[in-house]
MARSENU-400653 format. One line per field, with one value per residue (C-alpha): chain; x, y, z; residue number from 0. Coordinates in Angstrom, 1 decimal, decimal comma. Example, Ala and Ser with C-alpha at 12.3 -4.5 7.8 and 13.67 -1.06 7.14 Angstrom:
REM residues 2
unit <- c(A/A)
u <- c(12,3/13,7)
v <- c(-4,5/-1,1)
w <- c(7,8/7,1)
pos <- c(0/1)
END
This chain:
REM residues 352
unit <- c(A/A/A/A/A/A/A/A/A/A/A/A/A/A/A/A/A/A/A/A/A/A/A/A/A/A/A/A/A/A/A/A/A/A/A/A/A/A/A/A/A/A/A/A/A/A/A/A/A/A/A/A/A/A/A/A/A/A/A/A/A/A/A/A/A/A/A/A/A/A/A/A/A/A/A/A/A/A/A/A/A/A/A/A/A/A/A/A/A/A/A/A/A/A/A/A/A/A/A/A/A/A/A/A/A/A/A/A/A/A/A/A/A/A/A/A/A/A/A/A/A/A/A/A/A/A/A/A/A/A/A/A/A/A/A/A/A/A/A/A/A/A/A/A/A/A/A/A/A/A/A/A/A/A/A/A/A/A/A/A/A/A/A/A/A/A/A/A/A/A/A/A/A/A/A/A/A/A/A/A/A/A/A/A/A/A/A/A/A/A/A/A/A/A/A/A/A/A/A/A/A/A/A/A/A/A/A/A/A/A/A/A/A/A/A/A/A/A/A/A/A/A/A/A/A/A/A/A/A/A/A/A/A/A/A/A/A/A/A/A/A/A/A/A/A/A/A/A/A/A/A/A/A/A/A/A/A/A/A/A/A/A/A/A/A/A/A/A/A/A/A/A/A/A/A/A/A/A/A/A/A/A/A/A/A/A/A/A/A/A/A/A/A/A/A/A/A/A/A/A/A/A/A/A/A/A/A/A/A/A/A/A/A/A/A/A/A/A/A/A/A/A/A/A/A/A/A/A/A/A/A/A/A/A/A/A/A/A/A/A/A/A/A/A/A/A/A/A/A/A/A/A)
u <- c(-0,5/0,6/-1,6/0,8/4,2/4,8/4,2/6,6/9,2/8,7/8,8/12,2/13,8/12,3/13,9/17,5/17,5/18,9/16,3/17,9/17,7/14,1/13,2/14,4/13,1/9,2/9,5/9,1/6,1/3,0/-0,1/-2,8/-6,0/-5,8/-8,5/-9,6/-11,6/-14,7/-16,5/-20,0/-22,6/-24,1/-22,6/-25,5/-24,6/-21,7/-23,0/-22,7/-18,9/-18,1/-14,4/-14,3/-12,3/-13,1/-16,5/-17,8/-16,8/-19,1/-18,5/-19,8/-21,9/-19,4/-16,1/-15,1/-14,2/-9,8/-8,6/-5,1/-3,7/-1,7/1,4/3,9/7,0/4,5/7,4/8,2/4,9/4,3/7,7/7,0/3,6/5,2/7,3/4,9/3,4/6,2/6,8/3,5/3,1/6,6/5,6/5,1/1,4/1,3/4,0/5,3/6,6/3,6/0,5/-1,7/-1,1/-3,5/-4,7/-7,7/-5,3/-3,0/-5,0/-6,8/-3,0/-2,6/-5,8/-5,5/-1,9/-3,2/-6,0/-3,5/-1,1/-4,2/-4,6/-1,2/-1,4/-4,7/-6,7/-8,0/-10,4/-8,1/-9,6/-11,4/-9,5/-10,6/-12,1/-11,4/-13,7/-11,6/-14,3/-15,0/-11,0/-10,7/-13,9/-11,6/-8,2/-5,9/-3,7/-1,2/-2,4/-2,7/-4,5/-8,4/-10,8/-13,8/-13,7/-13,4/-10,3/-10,9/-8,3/-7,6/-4,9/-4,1/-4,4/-3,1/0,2/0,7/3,0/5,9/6,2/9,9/9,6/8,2/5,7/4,0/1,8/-0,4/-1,0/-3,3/-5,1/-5,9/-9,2/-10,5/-14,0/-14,6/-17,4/-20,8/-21,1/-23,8/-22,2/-23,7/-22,0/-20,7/-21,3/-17,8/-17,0/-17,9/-14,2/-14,0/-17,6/-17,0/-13,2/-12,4/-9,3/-9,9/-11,6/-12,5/-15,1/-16,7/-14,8/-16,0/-13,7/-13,6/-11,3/-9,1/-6,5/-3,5/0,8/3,2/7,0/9,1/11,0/14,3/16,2/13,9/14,9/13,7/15,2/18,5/18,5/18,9/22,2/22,3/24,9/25,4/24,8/22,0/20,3/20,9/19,3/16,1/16,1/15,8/13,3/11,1/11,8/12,8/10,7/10,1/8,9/5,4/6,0/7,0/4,3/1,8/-0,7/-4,7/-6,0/-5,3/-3,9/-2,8/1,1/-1,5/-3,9/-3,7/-4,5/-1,6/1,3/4,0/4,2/5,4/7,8/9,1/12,0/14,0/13,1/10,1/10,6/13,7/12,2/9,4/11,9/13,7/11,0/8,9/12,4/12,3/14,8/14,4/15,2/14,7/18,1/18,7/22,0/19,7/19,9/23,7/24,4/26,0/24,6/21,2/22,3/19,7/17,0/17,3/17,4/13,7/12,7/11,5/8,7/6,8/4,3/2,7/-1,6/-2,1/-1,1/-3,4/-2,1/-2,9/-6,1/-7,5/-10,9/-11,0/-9,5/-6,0/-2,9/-0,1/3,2/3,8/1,9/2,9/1,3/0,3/2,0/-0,3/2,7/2,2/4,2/3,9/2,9/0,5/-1,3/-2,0/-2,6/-5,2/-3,6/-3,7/-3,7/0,3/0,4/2,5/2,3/4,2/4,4/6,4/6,5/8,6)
v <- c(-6,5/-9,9/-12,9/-15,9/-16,6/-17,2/-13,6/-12,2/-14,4/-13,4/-10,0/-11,2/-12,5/-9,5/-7,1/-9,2/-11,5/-14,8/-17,6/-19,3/-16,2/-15,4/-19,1/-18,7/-15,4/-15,8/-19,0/-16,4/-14,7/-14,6/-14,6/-12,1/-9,5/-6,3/-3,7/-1,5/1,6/3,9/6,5/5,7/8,7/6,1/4,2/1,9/1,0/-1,3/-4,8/-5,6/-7,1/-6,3/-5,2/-1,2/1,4/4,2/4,6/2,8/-0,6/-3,9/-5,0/-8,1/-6,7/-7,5/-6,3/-2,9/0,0/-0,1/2,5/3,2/4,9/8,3/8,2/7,0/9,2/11,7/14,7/12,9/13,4/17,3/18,6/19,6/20,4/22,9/23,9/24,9/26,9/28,8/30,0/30,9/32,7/34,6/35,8/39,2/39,7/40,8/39,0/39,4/35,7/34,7/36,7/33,9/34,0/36,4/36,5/34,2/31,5/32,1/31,3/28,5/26,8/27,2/25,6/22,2/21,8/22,0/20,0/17,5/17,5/17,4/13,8/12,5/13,1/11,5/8,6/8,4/5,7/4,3/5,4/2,6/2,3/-0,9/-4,1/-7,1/-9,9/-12,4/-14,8/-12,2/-12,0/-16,0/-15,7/-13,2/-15,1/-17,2/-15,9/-17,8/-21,2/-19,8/-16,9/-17,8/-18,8/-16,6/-14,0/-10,3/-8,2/-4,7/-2,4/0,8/3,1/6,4/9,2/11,9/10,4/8,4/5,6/4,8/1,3/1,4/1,5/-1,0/1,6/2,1/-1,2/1,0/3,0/0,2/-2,2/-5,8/-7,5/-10,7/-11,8/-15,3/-15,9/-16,8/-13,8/-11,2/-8,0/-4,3/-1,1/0,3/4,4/6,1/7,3/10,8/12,0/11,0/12,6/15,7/15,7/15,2/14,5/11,3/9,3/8,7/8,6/5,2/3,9/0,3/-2,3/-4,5/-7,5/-8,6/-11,5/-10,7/-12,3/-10,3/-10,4/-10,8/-7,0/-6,2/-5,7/-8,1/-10,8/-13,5/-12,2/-11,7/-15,4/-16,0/-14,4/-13,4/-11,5/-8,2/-7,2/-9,6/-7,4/-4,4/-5,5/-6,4/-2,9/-1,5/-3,9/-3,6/-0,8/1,9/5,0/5,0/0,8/0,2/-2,1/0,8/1,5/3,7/5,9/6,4/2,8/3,4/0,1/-3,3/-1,6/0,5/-1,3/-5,2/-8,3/-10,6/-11,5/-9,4/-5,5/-2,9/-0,8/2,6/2,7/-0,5/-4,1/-4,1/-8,3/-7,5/-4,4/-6,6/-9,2/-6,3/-4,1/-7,1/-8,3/-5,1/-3,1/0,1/0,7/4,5/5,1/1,8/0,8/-2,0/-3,2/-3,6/-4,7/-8,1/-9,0/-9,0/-11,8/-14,1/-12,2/-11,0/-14,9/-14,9/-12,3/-14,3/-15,8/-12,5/-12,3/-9,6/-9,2/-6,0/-2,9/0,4/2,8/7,0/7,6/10,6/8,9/7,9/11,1/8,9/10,4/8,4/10,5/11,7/9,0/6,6/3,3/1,3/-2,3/-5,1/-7,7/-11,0/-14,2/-17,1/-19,0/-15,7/-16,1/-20,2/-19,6/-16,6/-14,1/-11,3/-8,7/-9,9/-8,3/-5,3/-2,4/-0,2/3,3/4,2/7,1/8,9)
w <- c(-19,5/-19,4/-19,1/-18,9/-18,0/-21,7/-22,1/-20,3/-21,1/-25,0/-23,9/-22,2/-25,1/-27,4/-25,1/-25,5/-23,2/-23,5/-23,9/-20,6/-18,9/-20,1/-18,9/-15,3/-15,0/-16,6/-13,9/-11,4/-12,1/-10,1/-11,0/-9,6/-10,2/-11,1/-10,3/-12,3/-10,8/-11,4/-9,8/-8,3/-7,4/-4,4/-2,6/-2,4/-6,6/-4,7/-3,6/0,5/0,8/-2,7/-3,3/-3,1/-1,7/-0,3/1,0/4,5/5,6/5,1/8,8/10,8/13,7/16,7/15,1/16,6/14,1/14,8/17,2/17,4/20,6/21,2/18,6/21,0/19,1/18,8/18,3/15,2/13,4/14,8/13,7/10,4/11,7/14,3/12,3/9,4/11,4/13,1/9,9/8,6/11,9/11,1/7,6/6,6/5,4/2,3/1,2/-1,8/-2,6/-1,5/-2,7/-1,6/2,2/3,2/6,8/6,6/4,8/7,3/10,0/7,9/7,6/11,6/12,5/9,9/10,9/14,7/14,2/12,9/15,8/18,3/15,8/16,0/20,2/20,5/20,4/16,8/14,8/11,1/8,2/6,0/2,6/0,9/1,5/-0,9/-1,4/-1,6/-3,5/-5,8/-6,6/-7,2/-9,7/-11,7/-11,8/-9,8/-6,8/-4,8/-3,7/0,3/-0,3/1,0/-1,4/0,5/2,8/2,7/4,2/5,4/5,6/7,9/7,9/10,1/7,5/9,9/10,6/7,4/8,5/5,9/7,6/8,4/11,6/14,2/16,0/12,9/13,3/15,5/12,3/10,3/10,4/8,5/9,2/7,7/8,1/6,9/4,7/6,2/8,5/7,6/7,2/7,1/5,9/9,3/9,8/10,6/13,7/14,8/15,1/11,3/9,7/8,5/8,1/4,6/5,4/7,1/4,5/0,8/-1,5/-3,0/-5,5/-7,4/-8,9/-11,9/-11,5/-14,0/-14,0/-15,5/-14,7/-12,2/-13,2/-10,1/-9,9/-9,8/-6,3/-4,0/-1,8/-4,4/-7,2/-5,1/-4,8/-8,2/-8,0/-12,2/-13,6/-13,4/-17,0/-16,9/-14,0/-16,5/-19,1/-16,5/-15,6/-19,1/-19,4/-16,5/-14,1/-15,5/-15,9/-19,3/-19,0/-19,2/-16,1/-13,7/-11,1/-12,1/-10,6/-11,2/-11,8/-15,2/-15,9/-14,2/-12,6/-10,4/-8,0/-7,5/-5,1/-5,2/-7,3/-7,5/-6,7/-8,7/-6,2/-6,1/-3,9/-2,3/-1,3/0,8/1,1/3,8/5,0/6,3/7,9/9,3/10,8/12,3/14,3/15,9/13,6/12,5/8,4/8,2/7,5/5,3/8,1/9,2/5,5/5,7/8,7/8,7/12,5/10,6/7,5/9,7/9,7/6,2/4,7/6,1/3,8/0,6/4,1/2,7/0,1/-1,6/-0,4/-2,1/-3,3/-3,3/-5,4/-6,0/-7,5/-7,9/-8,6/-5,3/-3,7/-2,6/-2,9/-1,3/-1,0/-4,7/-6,7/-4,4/-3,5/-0,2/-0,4/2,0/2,9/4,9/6,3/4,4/7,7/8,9/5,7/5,7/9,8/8,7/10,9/9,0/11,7/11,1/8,3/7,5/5,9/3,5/2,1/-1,6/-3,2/-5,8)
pos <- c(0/1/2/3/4/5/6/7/8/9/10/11/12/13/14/15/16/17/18/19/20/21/22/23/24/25/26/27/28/29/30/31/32/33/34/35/36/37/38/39/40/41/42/43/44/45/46/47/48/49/50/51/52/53/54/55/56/57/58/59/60/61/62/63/64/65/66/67/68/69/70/71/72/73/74/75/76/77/78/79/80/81/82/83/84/85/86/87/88/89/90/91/92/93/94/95/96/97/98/99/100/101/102/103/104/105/106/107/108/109/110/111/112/113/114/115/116/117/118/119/120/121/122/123/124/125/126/127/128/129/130/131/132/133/134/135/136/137/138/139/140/141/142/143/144/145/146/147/148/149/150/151/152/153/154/155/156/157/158/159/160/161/162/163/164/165/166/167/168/169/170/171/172/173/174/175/176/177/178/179/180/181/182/183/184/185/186/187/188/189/190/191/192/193/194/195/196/197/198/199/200/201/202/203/204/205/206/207/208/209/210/211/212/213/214/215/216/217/218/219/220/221/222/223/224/225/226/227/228/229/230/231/232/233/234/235/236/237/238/239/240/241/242/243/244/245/246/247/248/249/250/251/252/253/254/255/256/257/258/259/260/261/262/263/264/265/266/267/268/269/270/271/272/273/274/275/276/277/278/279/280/281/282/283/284/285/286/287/288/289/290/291/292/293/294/295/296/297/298/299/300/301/302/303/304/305/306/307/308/309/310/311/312/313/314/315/316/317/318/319/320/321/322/323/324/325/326/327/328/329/330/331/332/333/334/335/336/337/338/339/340/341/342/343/344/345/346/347/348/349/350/351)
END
C-alpha cells in the first residue's frame, strides 16, 4: 500500500523508471480510503449511518426505497435465461455428462431462471449495497477536495439484471442517494418483493477505513494526456497492471486494490473515464466502435470531467460476487459532484 506520493514514485524509479518519468507520474496520484471488511453476527453491532455494505439501509424517513421500471430491452436480459432453460428442458434425465441434473434440480433451474425473467419484466425495488459516511471517510484520510465533508451516500443496484453500464438504459439499474448530514436516519426494512430472496441482497458487512495513495492506471483518459512514450507505458504495465503486480485489482477486501472511496480505481478491462463521457451523450460502447469513432473526439476530450466515488469489489464476506471477481466502479462529473447531484452519477461493471 502506498501512503504518499513519494511512495509510489520510489517504487517508480525501483521498478526502472526514469526519475523524470517517476516525477510526472507519482504527480498523478490521488489520494483516498480504503475499506477493509469483516463479518458482523448483528447487524445492530454497526452504528446508525456508519459505512457498511450489505445489510439494510440507514434512510431519512421521507426518501422512498428506489424502484426501477420494467427493463425496457427486456429480450436482452431473458435470452440467456430462455435459453438456459430450453436446454435444461431438452436434456436427457439421467444424463450422463451431467449426473447432477436430476429432476428436482431440473425443475429447481426452471423456476429461479423464471423467477428472474418475471424480475427483468417487472417493476422491481434496487437492492441496497453500501452506504458511505462520508464524515466517517474524511476522519480516516483525505479524498479529493469536492468530495463532501458530511453526509452519507446510499447505493442501490438491480441484482437481477446486473447492468454492465455501457449502455445508456442501464441508469434505471441503480441508484446514488446522498443524504446531507443533520437528518435523523433509521435502518429502513426491505421491501417485500426483496425478503426472502437471497438473491436480492447481502449480508451486513462493517468497514475499517484506512487512508492510503491511488496511482493513476494505465489506459485512462488522464494518463492518455500525458502522451509518454511507448516503452515508457511498458514499463508502467510491468509495474502496475499486470497480473502478477500487487497493484492489479483484487478481490475479498483483502487489501487496499479491493474496495475504496475515492482516488484512483484499480480496473479490469478498458477506460471507464471515456466510457462515462460516451454512455451519458447517449452512445452505446458495448461493442467498443463508439471508442473509435472519430465523430466522437468531442465528447471523449470531456472524459478526464469524471472522477472516481467508489469502487465495491467481490467479497465473499459479504456474499458479493461481481462477474468473476469483478468490481462495481461509482463515477461522477466533476461539476455533478461540487453541484451535489449525485443521482448523476454512473455506474460501472468489470470483471475478468
Amino acid at each position: 500500500m502506498f501512503n504518499t506520493q513519494n511512495d509510489i514514485r520510489a517504487s517508480l524509479i525501483e521498478a526502472g523508471i526514469d526519475e523524470a518519468s517517476a516525477d510526472l507520474l507519482a504527480q498523478q496520484a490521488k489520494p483516498a480510503v480504503w475499506l477493509e471488511t469483516r463479518k458482523v453476527e448483528d447487524e445492530a453491532e454497526i452504528p446508525i449511518g456508519a459505512t457498511k455494505f450489505g445489510g439494510r439501509p440507514d434512510l431519512p424517513a421521507g426518501v422512498a426505497w428506489p424502484v426501477r421500471p420494467p427493463w425496457p430491452n427486456a429480450e436482452k436480459w431473458t435470452k440467456r435465461l430462455r435459453e438456459t432453460i430450453a436446454e435444461i428442458d431438452k436434456a436427457k434425465i439421467p444424463d450422463k455428462r451431467r449426473p447432477w441434473l436430476t429432476p428436482e434440480r431440473r425443475e429447481e433451474i426452471r423456476r429461479e431462471n423464471l423467477e428472474e425473467i418475471r424480475k427483468i419484466e417487472s417493476e422491481q425495488p434496487l437492492s441496497f449495497v453500501a452506504q458511505i459516511d462520508l464524515a466517517q471517510i474524511w476522519a480516516a484520510g483525505l479524498l479529493d477536495e469536492d468530495m463532501p465533508k458530511q453526509g452519507v451516500l446510499s447505493i442501490f443496484y438491480d441484482l437481477a439484471a446486473r447492468p454492465w453500464g455501457f449502455d445508456p438504459q442501464d441508469r434505471i439499474g441503480f441508484a446514488i442517494l446522498f443524504h446531507d448530514a443533520g437528518g435523523i436516519l433509521t435502518r429502513r426494512e426491505e421491501p417485500d418483493e426483496l425478503q426472502g430472496d437471497e438473491n436480492s441482497h447481502f449480508p451486513p458487512v462493517a468497514c475499517t477505513r484506512h487512508a492510503c495513495m491511488t496511482p493513476l492506471p494505465l489506459g485512462t483518459a488522464q494518463y492518455e494526456r500525458l502522451d509518454l512514450p511507448d516503452e515508457l507505458s511498458q514499463q508502467v504495465y510491468d509495474w502496475g497492471e499486470s497480473e502478477d503486480s500487487p497493484l492489479h485489482a483484487s478481490p475479498y477486501g483483502r487489501d487496499w486494490t479491493c474496495h475504496r472511496v475515492g482516488g484512483w480505481p484499480t480496473p479490469i478491462q478498458e477506460d471507464m473515464q471515456i466510457e462515462c463521457a460516451l454512455v451519458n451523450a447517449g452512445h452505446y460502447c458495448g461493442s467498443g466502435d463508439a471508442h473509435k469513432d472519430p465523430s466522437l473526439a468531442a465528447v471523449r476530450t470531456t472524459a478526464t470531467d469524471w472522477l472516481l466515488l467508489a469502487q465495491i469489489g467481490s467479497d465473499e464476506k459479504g456474499g458479493m460476487m461481481w462477474g468473476d471477481d469483478g468490481q462495481l466502479y461509482l463515477w461522477i462529473r466533476r461539476d455533478d459532484l461540487r453541484a451535489r447531484h449525485f443521482a448523476n452519477a454512473w455506474l460501472i461493471l468489470q470483471c475478468y
